[in-house]
KOLKEPA-687126 format. One record per atom (N, C-alpha, C): residue in one letter; x negated, z negated, y negated. Coordinates in pm, whole numbers, padded with zeros to 5 digits, always signed. Each point is the difference from the previous one (the first is absolute). Layout:
N
aXZY;...
end
This chain:
256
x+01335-05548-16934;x+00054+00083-00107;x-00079+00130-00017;x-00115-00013+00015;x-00103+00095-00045;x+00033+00168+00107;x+00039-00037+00134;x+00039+00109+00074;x+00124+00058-00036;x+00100-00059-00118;x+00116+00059+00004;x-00024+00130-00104;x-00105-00046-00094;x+00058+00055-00144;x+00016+00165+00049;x-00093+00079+00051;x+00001+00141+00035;x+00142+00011+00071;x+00096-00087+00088;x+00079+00036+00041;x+00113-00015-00105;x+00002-00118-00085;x+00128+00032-00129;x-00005+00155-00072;x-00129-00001-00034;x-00048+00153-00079;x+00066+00133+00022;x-00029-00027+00159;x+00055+00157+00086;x+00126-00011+00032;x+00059-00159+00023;x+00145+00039+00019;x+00109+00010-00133;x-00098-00047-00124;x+00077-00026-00110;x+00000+00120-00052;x-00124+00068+00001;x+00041+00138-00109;x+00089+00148+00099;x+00039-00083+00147;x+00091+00126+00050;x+00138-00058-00047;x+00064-00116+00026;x+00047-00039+00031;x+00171-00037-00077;x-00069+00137-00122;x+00095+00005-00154;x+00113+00057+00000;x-00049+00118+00105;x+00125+00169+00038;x+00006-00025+00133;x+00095+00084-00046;x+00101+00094+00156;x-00085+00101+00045;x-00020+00023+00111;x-00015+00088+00115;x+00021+00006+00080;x+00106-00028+00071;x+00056+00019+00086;x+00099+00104-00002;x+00068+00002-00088;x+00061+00117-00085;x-00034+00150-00005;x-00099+00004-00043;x-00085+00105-00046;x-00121+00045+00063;x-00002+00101+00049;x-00159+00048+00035;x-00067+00088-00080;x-00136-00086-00052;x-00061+00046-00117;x-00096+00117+00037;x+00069+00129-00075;x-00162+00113+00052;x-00020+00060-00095;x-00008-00062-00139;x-00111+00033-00135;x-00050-00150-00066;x-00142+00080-00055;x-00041-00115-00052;x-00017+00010-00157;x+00055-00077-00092;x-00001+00024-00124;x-00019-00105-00050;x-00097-00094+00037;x-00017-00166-00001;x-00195+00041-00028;x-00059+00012+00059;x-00148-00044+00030;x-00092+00107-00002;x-00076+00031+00006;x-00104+00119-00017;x-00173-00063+00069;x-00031+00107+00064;x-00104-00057+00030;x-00110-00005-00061;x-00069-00113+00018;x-00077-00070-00118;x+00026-00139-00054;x+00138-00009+00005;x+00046-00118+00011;x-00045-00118+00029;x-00005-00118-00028;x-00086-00138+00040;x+00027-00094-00128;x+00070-00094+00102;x-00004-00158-00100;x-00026-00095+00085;x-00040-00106-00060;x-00050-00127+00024;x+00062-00148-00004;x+00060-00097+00085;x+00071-00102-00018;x-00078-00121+00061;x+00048-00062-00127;x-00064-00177+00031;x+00053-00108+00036;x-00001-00050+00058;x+00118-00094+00086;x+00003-00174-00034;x+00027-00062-00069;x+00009-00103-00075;x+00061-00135+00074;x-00041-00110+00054;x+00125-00085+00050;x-00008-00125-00094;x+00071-00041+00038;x+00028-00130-00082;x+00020-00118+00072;x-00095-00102-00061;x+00029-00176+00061;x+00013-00081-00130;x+00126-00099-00009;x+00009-00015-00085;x+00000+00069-00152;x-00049-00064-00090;x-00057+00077-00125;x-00026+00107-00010;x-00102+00040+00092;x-00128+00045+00021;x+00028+00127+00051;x-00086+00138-00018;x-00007+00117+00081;x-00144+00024+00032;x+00007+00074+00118;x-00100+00038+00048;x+00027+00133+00056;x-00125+00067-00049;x-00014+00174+00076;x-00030-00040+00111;x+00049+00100+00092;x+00004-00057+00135;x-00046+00159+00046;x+00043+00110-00036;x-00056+00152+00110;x+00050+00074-00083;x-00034+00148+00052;x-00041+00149-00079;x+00052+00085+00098;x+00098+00079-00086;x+00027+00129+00121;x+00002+00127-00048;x-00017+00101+00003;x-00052+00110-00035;x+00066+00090+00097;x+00070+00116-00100;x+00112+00137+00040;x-00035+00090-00070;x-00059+00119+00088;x-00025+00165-00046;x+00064+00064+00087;x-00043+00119-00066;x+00064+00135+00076;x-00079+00080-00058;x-00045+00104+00127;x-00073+00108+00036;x+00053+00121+00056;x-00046+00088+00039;x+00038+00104+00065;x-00105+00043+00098;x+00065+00029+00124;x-00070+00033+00172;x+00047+00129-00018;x-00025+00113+00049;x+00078+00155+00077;x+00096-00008-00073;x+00039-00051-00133;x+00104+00097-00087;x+00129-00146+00078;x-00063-00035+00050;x+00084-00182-00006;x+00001-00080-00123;x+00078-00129+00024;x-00033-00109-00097;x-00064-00128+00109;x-00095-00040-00067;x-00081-00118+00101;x-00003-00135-00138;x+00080-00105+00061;x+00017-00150-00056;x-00106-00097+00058;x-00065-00021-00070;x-00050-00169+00033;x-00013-00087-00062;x+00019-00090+00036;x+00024-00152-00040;x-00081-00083+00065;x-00070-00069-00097;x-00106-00080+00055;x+00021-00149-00068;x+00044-00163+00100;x-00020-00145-00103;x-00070-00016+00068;x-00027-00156-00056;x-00094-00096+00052;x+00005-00106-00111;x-00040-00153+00066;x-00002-00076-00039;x-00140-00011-00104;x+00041-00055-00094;x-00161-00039-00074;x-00080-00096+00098;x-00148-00001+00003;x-00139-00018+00073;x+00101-00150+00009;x-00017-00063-00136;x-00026-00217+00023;x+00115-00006+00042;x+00130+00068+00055;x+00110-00061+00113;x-00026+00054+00111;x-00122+00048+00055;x-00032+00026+00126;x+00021-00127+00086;x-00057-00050-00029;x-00016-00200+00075;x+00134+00001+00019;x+00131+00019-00110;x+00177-00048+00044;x+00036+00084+00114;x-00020+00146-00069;x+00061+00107+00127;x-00051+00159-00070;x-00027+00046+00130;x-00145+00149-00081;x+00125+00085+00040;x+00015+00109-00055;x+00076+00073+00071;x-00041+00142-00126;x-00001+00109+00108;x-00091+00136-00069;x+00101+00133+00077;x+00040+00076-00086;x+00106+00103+00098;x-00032+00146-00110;x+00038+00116+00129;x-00028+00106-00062;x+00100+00087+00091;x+00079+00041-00108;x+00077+00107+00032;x+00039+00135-00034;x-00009+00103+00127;x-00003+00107-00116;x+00101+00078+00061;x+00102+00093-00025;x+00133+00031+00005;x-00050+00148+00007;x+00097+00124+00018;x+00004+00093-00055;x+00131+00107+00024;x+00043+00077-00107;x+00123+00093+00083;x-00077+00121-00100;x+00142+00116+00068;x+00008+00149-00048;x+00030-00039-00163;x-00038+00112-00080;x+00073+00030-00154;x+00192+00000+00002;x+00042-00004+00117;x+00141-00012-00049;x+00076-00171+00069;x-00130-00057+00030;x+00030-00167-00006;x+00022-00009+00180;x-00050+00090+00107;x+00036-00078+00104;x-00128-00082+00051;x+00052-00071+00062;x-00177-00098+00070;x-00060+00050+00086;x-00113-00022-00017;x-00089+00073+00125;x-00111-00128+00097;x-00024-00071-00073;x-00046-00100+00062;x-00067-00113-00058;x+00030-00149+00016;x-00031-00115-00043;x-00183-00082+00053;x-00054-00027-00028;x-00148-00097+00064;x+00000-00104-00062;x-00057-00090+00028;x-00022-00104-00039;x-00144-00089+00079;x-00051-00089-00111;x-00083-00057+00069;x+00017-00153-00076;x+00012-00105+00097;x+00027-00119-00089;x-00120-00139+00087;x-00042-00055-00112;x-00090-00128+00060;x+00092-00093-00086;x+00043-00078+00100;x+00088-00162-00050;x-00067-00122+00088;x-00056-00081-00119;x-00070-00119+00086;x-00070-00011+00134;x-00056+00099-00009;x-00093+00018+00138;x+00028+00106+00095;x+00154+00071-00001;x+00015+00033+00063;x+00022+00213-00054;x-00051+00087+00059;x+00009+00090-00034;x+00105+00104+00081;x+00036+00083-00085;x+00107+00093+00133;x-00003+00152-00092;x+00001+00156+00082;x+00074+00114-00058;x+00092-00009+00030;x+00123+00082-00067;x+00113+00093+00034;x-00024+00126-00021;x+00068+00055+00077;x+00005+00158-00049;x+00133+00073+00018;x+00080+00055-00054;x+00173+00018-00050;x-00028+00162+00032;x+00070+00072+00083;x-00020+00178-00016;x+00165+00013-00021;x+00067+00057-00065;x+00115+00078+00015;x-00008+00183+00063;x+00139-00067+00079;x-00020+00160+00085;x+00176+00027-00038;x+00018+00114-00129;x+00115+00051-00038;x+00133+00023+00134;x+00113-00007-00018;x+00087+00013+00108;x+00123+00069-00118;x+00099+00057+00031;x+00124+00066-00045;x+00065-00150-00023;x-00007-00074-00002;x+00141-00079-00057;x-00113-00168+00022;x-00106+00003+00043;x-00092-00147+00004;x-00125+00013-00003;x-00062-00067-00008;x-00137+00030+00005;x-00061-00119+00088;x-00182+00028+00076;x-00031-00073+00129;x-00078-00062-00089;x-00036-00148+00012;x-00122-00003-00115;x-00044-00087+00150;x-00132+00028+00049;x-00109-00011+00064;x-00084-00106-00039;x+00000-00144+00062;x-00089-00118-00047;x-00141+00043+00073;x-00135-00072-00039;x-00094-00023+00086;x-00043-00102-00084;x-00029-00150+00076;x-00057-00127-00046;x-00093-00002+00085;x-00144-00042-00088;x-00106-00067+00080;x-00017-00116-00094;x-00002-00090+00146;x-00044-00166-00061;x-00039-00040+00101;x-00151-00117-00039;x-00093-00044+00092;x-00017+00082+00137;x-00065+00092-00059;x-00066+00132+00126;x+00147-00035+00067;x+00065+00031-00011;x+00140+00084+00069;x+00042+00039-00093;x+00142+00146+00098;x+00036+00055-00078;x+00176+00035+00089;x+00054+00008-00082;x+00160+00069+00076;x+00066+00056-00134;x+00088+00110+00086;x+00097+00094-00084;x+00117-00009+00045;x+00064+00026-00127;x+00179-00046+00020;x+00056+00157-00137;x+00092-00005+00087;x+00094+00133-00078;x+00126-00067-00031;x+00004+00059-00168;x+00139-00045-00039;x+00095+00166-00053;x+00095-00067+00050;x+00100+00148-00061;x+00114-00064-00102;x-00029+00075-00132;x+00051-00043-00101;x+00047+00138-00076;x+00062-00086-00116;x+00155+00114-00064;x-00096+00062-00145;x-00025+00095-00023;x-00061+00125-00096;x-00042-00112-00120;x+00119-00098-00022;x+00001-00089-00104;x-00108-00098-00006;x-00043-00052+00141;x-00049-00100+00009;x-00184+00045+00004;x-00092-00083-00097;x-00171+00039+00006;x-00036-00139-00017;x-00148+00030+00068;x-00072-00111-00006;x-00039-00069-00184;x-00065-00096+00012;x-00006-00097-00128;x-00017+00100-00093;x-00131+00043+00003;x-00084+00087-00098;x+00108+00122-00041;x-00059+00068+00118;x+00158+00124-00102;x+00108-00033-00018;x+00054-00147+00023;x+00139-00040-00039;x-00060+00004-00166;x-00122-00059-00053;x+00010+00012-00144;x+00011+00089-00084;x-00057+00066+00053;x+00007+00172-00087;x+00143+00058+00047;x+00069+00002+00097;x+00148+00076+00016;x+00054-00082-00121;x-00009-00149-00003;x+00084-00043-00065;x-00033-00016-00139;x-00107+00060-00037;x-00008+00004-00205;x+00122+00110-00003;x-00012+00086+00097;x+00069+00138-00016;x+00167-00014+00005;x+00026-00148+00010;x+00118+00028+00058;x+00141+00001-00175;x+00083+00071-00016;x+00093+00022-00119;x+00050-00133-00002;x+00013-00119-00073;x+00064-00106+00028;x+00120-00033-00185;x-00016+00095-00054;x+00048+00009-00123;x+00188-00038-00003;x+00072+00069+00135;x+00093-00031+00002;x+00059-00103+00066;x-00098-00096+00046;x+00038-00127+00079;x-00035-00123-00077;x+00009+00008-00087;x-00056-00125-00156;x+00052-00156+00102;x-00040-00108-00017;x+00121-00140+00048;x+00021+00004+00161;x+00010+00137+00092;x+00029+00010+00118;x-00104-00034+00114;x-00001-00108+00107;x-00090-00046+00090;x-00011+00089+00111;x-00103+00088+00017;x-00018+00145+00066;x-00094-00041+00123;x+00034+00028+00138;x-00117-00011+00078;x-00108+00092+00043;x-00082-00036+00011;x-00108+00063+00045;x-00088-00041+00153;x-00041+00153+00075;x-00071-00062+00104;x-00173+00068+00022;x-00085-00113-00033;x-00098+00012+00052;x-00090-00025+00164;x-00052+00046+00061;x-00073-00079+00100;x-00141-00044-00042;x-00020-00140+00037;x-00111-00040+00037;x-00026-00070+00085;x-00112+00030+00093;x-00027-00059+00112;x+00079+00094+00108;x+00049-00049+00091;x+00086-00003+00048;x+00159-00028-00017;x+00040+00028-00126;x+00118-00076+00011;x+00076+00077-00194;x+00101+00070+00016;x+00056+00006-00100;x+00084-00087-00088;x-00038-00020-00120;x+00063-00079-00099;x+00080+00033-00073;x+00075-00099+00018;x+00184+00057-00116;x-00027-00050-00131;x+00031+00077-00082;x-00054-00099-00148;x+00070+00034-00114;x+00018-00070-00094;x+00097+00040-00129;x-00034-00020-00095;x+00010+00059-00072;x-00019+00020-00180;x+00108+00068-00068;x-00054-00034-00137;x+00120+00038-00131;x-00101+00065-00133;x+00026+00074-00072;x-00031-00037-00123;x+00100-00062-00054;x-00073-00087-00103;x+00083-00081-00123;x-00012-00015-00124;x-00118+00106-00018;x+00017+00037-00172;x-00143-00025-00054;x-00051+00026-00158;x-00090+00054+00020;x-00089-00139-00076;x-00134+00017-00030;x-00103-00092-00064;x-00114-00005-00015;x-00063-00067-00090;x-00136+00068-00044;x-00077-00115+00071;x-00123-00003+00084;x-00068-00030+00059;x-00156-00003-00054;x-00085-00120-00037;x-00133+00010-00028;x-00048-00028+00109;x-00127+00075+00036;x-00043-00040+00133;x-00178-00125-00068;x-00054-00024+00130;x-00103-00126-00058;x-00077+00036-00101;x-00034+00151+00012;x-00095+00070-00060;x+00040+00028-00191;x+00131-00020-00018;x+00048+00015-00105;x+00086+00102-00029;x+00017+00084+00080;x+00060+00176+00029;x+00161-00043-00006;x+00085+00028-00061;x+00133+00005-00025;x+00043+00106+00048;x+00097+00009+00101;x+00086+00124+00073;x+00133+00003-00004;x+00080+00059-00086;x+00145+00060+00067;x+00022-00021+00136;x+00119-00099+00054;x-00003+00012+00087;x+00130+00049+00120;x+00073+00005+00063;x+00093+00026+00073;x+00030-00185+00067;x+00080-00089+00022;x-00027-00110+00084;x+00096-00017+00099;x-00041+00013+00148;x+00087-00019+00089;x-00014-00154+00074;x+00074+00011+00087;x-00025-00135+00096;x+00042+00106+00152;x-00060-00105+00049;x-00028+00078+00153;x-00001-00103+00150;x+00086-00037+00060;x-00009-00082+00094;x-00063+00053+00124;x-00082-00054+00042;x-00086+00034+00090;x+00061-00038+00145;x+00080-00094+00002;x+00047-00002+00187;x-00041-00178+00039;x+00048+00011+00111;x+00039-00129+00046;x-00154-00043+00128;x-00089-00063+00028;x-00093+00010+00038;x-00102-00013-00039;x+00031+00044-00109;x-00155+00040-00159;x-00069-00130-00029;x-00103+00036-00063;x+00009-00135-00071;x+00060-00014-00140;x+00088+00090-00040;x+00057-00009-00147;x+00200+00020+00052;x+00041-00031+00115;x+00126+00057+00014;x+00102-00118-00047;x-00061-00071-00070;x+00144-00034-00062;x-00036+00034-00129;x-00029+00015-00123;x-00036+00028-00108;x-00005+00122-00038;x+00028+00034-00096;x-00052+00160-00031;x-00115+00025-00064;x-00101+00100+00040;x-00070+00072-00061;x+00029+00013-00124;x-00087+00001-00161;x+00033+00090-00087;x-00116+00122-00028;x+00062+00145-00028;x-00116+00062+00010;x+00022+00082-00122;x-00122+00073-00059;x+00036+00073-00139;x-00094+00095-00017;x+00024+00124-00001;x-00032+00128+00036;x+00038+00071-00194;x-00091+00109-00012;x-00058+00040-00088;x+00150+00094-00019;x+00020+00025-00147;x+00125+00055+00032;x+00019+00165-00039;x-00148+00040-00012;x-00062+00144-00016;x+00037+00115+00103;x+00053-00040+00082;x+00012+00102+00095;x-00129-00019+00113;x-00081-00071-00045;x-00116-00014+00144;x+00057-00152+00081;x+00089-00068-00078;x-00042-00130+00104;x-00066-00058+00075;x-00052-00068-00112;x-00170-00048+00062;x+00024-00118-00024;x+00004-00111+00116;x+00025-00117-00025;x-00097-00127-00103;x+00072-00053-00120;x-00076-00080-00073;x+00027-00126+00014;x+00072-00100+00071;x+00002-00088+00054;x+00085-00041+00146;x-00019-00038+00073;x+00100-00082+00098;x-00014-00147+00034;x+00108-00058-00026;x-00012-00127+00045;x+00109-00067+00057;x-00050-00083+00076;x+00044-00075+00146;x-00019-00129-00002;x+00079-00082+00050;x+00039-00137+00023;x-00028-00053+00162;x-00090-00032+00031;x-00055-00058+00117;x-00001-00116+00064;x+00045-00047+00091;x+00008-00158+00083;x-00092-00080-00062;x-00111+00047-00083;x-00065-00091-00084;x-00040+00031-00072;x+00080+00031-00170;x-00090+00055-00065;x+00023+00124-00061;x-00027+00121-00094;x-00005+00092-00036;x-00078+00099+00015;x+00022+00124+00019;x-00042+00083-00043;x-00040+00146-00089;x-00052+00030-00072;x+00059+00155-00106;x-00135+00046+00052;x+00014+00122-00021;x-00097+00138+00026;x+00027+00057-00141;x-00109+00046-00065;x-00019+00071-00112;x-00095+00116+00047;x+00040+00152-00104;x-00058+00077-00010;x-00136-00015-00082;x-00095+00047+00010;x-00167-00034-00042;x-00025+00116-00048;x+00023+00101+00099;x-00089+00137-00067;x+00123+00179+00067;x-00012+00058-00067;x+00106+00118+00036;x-00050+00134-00027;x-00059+00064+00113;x-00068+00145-00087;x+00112+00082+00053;x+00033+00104-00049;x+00089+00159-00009;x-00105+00074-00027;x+00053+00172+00077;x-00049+00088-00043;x-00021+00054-00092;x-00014+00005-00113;x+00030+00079-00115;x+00000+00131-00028;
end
């Protein structure tokens, strides 16, 4: 369980809007400076347990926007399954990608990626390089303007207008890994959300099906996003082959 929670997180808070539709080139969602904090909760029986921590800012490179996202499991479930990842994203000010990294240690085993987009008139090249266990190979994918890796799939998609699709199951495509994901969500109306800490948020609440493969694809996601105009996710939760899980918001700084 402990290796999934970072992957519900990232596929749940894209996974609300449409983009496929739309190609997003303003940002009126996030500011840099930006950074919140999520705690990842599972459940046995009765009982919950914090299980990992993931952490999302935004900075600025050369008049870029630069994302990273950093989980990891808490220290005493090292012994179940360790798993430590760092990702950092970045595009231009009018939302295109420029290139994905990553560095991930899962149970012993460590690997980079590295994601380059090379712009095209009607597609774009996005350029793999994986090193794992002292090797390394590159693979090129050619994909549609619409389609970005995990990380900047999150930020295109705070941005995305979803006001006139209320009830309607909208797809969306992210890549990760190797491999693009079809995925659907709705909003369904709105609710107030306390997170562990005691913090009560307005919220937006969608559901979001993640795909067939997953470990959540028969069930839906529920996810609930701040309804301020930043959408900043204050809970998601997921129904698992054993068990539960919710992610709560902990901590949220803005620019002021």
């Amino acid at each position: 369980m402990l290796k999934n929670f970072f992957f519900i997180i990232l596929f749940s808070i894209i996974s609300y809007c449409r983009v496929d539709a739309q190609i997003i080139n303003e940002n009126h969602v996030f500011e840099v400076g930006e950074e919140f904090t999520l705690d990842a909760y599972y459940n046995v029986g009765f009982l919950w347990f914090k299980v990992g921590v993931a952490t999302f800012s935004v900075s600025e490179y050369n008049n870029n926007y630069v994302f990273t996202v950093t989980a990891k499991n808490l220290p005493k479930w090292d012994w179940l399954y360790e798993v430590r990842t760092h990702h950092e994203a970045s595009c231009t000010k009018d939302m295109k990608p420029l290139y994905m990294k990553c560095q991930v240690f899962e149970k012993g085993v460590y690997y980079e990626d590295q994601y380059v987009y090379e712009d095209k008139t009607d597609h774009h090249l996005l350029k793999r390089h994986r090193v794992m266990n002292n090797t390394s190979y590159d693979t090129i994918f050619s994909m549609p303007h619409e389609v970005h890796d995990i990380i900047n799939s999150i930020y295109v998609a705070r941005n995305v207008d979803f006001t006139e699709n209320e009830g309607k199951n909208l797809p969306f495509y992210p890549l990760f890994g190797n491999q693009v994901h079809r995925m659907l969500g709705s909003i369904i109306g709105k609710e107030k959300i306390t997170t562990k800490d005691g913090v009560t948020y307005n919220c937006d609440k969608y559901t979001a099906y993640v795909g067939p493969g997953t470990i959540v694809d028969k069930d839906p996601v529920y996810v609930y996003l701040t309804d301020d105009g930043k959408m900043i996710p204050v809970l998601i939760e997921a129904k698992l082959s054993i068990g539960y899980v919710k992610v709560y918001l902990h901590s949220v700084k803005l620019r002021k």
